[in-house]
Short mmCIF file of the C-alpha atoms (twelve columns), coordinates in Angstrom:
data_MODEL
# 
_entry.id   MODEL 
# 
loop_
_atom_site.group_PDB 
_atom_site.id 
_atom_site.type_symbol 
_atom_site.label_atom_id 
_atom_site.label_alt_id 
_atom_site.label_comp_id 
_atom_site.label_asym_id 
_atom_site.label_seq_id 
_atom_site.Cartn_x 
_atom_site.Cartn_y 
_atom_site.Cartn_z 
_atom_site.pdbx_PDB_model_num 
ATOM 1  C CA . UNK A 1  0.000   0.000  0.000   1 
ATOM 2  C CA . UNK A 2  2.808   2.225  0.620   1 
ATOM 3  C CA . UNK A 3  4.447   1.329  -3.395  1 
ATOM 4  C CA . UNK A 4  4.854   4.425  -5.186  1 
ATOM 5  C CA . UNK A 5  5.560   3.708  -9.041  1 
ATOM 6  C CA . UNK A 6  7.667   7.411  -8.699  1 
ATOM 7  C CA . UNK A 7  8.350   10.083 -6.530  1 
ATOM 8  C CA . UNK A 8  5.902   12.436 -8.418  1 
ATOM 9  C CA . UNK A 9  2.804   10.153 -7.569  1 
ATOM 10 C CA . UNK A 10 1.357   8.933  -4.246  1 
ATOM 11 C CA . UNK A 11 1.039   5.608  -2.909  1 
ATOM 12 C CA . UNK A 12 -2.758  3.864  -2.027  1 
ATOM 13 C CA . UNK A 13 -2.002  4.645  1.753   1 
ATOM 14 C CA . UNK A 14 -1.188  8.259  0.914   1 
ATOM 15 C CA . UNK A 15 -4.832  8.620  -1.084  1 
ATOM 16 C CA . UNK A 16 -6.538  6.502  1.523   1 
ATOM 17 C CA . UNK A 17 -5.014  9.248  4.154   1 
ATOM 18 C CA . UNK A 18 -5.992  12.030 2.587   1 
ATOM 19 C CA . UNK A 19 -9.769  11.139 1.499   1 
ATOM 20 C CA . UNK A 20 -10.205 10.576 5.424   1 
ATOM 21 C CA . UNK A 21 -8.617  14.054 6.244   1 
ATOM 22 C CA . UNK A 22 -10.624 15.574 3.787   1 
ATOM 23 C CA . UNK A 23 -14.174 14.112 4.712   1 
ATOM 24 C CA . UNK A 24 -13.478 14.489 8.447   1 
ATOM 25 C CA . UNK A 25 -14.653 18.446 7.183   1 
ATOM 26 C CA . UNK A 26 -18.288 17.363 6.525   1 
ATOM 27 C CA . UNK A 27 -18.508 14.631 10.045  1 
ATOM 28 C CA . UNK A 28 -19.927 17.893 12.114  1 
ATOM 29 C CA . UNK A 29 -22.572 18.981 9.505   1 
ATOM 30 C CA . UNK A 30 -23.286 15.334 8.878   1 
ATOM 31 C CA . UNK A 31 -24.038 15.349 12.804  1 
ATOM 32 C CA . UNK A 32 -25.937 17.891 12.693  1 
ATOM 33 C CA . UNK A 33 -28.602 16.914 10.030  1 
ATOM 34 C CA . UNK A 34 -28.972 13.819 11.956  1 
ATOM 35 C CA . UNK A 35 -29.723 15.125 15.358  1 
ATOM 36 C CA . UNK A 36 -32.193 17.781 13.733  1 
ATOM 37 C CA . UNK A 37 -30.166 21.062 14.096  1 
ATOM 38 C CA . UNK A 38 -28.594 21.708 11.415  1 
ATOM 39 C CA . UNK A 39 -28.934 25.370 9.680   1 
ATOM 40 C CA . UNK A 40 -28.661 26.500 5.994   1 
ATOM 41 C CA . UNK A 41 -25.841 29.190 5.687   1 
ATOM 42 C CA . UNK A 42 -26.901 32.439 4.882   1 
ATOM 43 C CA . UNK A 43 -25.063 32.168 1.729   1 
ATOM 44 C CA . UNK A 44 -27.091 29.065 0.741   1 
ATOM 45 C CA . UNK A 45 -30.193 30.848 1.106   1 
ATOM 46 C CA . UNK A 46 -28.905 33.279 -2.149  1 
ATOM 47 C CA . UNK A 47 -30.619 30.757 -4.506  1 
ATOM 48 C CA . UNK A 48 -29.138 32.882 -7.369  1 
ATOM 49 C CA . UNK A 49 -25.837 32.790 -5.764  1 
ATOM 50 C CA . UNK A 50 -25.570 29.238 -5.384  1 
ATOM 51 C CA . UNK A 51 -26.767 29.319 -8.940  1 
ATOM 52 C CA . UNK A 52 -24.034 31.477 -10.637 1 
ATOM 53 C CA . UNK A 53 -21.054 29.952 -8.517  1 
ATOM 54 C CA . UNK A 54 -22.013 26.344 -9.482  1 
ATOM 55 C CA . UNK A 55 -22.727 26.980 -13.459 1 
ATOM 56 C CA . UNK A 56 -19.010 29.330 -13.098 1 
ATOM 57 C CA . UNK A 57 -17.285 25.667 -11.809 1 
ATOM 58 C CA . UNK A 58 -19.236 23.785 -14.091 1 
ATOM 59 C CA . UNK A 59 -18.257 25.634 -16.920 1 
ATOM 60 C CA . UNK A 60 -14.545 25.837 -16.316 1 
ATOM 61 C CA . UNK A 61 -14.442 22.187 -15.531 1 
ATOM 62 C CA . UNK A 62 -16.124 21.799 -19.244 1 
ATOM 63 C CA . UNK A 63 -13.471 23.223 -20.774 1 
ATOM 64 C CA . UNK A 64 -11.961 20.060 -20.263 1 
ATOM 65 C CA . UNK A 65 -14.493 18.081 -22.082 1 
ATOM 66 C CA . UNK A 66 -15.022 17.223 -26.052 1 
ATOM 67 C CA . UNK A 67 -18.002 16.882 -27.793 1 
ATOM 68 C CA . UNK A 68 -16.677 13.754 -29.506 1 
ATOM 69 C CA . UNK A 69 -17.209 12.321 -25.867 1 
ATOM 70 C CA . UNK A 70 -20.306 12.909 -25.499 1 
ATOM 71 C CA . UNK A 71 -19.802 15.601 -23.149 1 
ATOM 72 C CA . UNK A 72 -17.773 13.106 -20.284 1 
ATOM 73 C CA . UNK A 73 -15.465 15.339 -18.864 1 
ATOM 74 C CA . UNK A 74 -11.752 14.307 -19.416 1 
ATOM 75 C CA . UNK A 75 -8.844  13.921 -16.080 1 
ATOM 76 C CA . UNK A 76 -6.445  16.847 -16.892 1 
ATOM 77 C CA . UNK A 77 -3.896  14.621 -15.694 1 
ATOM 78 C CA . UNK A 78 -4.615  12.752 -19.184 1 
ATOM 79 C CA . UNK A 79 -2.936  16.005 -20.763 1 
ATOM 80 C CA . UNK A 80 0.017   16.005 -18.955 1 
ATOM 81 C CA . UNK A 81 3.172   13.818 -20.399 1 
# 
């Protein structure tokens, strides 16, 4: 789990570490939609906000995609040799 194929890359262990690091962020919101409490951020209340910030991401991120694909989006990674 710890094999790296080069120094540039990271090993399984090293992505299994840092997908629980990262989602340890959403354990306390998580918590509180269970017990009930939980409470929108103002900012999600901004429907239009919301709106505009997710179609900005979605279109950079489609940047990335071809329409001989049929519009799957393509790892950038897959440019890079």
């Amino acid at each position: 789990m710890n094999w790296k194929p080069n120094a540039a890359t990271w090993s399984i262990a090293q992505n299994m570490e840092h997908l629980i690091v990262i989602n340890k962020s959403y354990f306390p919101v998580i918590d509180a939609v269970r017990k009930g409490n939980y409470k929108t951020p103002f900012t999600a209340k901004l429907v239009f906000l919301v709106s505009f910030f997710g179609k900005t991401v979605l279109k950079a991120v489609m940047i990335l995609s071809s329409p001989t694909n049929n519009g799957i989006l393509i790892s950038p990674w897959k440019f890079i040799s």
